[in-house]
VOPA-570646 format. One record per residue: residue in three letters; x, y, z of N, C-alpha, C, O, CB in turn. Coordinates in Angstrom, 2 decimals, padded with zeros to 5 digits. Glycine has a CB too. Layout:
BEGIN
 seti  n_east n_north    n_up ca_east ca_north   ca_up  c_east c_north    c_up  o_east o_north    o_up cb_east cb_north   cb_up
  ALA       X       Y       Z       X        Y       Z       X       Y       Z       X       Y       Z       X        Y       Z
...
end
This chain:
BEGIN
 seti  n_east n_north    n_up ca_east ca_north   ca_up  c_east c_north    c_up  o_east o_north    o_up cb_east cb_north   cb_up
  UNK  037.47  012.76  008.62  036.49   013.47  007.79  037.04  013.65  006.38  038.19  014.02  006.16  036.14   014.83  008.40
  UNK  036.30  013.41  005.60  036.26   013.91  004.09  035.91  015.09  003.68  034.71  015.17  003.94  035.52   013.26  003.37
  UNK  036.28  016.09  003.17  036.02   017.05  002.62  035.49  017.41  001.02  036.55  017.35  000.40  036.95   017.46  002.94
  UNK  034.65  017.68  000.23  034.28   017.69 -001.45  034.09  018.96 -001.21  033.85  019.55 -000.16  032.94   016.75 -002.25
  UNK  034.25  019.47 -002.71  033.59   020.95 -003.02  032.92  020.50 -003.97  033.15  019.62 -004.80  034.47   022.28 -003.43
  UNK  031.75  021.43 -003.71  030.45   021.19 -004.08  030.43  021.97 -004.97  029.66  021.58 -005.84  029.42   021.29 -003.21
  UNK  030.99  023.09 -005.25  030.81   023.99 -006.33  030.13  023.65 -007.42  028.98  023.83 -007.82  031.86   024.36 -006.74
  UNK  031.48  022.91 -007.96  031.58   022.16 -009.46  030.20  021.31 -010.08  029.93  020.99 -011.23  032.86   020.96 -009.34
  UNK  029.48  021.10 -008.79  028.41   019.93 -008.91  027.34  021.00 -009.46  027.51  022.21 -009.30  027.93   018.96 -007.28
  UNK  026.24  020.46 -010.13  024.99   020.71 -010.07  024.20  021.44 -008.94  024.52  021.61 -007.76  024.56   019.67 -010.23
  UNK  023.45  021.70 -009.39  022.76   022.13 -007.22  022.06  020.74 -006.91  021.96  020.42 -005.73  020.92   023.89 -006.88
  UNK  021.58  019.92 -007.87  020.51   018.73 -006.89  021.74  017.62 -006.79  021.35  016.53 -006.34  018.66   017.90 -007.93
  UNK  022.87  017.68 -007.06  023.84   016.73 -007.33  024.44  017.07 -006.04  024.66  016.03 -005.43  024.73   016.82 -008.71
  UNK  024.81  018.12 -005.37  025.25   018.99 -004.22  024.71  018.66 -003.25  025.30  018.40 -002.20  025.07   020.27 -004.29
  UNK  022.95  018.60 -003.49  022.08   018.77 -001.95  022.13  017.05 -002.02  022.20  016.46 -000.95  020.01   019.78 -001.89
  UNK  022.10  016.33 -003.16  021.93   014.56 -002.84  023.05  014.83 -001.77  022.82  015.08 -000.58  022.40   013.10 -004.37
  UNK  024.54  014.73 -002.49  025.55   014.37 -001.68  025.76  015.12  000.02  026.50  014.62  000.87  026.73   014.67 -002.62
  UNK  024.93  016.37  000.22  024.81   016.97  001.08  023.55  016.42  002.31  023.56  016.68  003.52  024.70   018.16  000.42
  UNK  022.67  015.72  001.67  021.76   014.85  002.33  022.27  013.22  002.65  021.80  012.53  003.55  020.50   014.87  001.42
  UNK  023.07  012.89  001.93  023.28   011.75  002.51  025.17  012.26  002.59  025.95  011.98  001.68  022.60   010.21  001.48
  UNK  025.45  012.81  003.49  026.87   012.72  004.14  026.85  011.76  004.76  027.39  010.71  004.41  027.36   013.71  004.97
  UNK  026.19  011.92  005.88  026.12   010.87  007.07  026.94  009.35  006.85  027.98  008.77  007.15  024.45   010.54  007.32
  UNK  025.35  009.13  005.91  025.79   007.38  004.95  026.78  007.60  004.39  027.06  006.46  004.03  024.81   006.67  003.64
  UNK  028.00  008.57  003.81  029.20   009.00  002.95  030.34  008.70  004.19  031.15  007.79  004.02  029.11   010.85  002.30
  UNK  030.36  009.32  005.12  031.23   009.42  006.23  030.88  007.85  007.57  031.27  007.49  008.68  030.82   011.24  006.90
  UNK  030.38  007.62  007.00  029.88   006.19  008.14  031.00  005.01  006.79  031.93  004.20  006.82  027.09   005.68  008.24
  UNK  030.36  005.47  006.10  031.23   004.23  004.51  032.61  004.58  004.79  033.38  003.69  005.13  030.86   004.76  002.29
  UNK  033.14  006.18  004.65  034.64   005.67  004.57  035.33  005.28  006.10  036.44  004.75  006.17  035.59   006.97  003.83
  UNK  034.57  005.58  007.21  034.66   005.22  008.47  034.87  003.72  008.42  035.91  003.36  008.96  033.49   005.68  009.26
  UNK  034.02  002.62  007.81  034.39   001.25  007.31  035.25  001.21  006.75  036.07  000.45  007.25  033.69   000.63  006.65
  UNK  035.69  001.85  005.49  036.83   001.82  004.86  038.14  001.72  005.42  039.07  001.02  005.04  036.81   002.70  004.25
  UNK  038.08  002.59  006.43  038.98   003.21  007.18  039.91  002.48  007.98  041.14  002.49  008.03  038.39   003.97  007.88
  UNK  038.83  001.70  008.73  039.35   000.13  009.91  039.12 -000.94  008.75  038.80 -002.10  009.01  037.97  -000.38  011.73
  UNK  039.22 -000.71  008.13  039.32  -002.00  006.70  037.92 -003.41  007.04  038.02 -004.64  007.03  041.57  -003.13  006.84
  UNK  036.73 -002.51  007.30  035.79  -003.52  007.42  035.16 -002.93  005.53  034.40 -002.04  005.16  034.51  -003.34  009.20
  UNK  036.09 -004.14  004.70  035.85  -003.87  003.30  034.20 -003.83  003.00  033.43 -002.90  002.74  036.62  -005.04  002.42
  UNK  034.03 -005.22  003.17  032.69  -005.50  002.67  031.56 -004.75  003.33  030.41 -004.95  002.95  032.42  -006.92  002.80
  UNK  031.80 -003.94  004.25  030.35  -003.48  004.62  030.60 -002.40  004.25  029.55 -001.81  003.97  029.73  -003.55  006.00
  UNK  031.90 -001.54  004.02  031.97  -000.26  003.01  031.66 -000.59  001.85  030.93  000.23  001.29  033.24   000.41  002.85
  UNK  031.94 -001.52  001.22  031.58  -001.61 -000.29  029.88 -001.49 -000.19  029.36 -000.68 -000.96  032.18  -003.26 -001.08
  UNK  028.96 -002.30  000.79  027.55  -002.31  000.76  027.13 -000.90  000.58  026.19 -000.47 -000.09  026.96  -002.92  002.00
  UNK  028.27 -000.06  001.55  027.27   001.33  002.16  027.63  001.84  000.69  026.67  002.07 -000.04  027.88   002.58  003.90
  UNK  028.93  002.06  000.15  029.28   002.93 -000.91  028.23  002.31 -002.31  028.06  003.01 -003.30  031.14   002.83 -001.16
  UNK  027.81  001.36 -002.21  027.12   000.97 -003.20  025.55  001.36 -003.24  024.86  001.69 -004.20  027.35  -000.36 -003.23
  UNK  025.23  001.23 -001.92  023.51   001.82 -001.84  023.93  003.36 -001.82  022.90  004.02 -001.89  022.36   001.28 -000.11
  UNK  024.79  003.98 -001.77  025.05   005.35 -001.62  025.18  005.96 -003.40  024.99  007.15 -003.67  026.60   005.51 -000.56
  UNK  025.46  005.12 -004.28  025.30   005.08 -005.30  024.11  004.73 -006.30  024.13  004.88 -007.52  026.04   004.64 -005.35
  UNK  022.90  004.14 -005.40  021.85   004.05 -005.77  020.91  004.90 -005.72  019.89  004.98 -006.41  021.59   003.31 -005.43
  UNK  021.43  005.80 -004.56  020.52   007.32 -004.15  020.89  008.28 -005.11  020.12  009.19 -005.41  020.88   008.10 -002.56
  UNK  022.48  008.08 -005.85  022.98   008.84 -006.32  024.32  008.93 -007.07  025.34  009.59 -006.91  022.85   009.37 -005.61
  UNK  023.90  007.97 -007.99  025.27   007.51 -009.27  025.85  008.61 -009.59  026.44  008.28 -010.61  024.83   006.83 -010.85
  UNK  026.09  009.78 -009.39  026.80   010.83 -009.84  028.04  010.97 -008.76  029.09  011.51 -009.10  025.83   012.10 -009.98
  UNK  027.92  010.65 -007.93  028.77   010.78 -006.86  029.90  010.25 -006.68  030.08  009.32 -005.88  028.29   010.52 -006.01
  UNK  031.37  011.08 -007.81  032.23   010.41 -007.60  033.06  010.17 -006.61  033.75  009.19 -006.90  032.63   010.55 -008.21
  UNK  033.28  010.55 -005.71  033.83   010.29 -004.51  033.39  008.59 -004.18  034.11  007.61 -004.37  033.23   011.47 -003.39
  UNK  032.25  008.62 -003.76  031.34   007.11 -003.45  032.17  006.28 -005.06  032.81  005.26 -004.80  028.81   007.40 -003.58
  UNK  032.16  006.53 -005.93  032.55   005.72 -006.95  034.15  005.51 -006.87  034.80  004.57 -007.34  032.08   006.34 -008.27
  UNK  034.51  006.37 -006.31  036.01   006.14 -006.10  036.60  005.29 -004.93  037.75  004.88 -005.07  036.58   007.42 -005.95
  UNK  036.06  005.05 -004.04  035.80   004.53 -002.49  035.47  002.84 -003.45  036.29  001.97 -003.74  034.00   005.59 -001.24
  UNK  034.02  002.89 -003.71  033.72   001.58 -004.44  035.16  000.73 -004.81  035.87 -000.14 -004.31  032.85   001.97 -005.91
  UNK  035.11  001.52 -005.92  036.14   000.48 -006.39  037.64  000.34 -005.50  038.17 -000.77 -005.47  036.49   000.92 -007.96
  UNK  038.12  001.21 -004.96  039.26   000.74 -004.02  038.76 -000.26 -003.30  039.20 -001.37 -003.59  039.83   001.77 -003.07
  UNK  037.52 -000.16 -001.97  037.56  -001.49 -001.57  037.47 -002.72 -002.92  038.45 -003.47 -002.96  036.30  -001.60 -000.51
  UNK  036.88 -002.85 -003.50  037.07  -003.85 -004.61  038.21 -004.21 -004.97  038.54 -005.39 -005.06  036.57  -003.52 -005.67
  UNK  038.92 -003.28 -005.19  040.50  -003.66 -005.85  041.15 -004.10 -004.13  042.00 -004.99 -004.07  041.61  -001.81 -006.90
  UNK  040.85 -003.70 -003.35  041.49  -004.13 -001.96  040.97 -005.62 -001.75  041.70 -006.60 -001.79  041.00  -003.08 -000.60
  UNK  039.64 -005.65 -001.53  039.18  -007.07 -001.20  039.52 -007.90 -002.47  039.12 -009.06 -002.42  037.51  -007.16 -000.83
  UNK  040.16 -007.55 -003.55  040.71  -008.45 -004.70  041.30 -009.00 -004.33  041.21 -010.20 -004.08  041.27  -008.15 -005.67
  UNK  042.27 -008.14 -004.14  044.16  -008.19 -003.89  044.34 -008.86 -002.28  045.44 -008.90 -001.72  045.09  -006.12 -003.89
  UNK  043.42 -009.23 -001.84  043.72  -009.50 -000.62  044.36 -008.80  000.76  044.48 -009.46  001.79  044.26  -010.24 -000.89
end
């Protein structure tokens, strides 16, 4: 599990990332067993619901720099 504080956020920036956990915690769950490319998919449509979400933006680009680097 991942943990964020929500504080800092906005309130509709809070309830996005609070409505789509699920899809947040299923992505780094891919991440996790190193199935890159289908975390990069989830972290990327997870960023379409909600480009503010740095966590998801931070996830993004590691698999990227991972599936780079081989």
């Amino acid at each position: 599990l991942i943990y964020e504080v929500l504080d800092a956020d906005e309130p509709e920036i809070a309830q996005k990332k609070l409505s789509l956990d699920a899809l947040f915690q299923k992505a780094v769950g891919l991440f996790a067993t190193r199935k890159l490319q289908d975390a990069e998919l989830q972290f990327t449509n997870l960023l379409e619901s909600n480009p503010e979400d740095r966590a998801a933006q931070c996830f993004l680009k590691r698999c990227r720099r991972t599936i780079q680097t081989g």
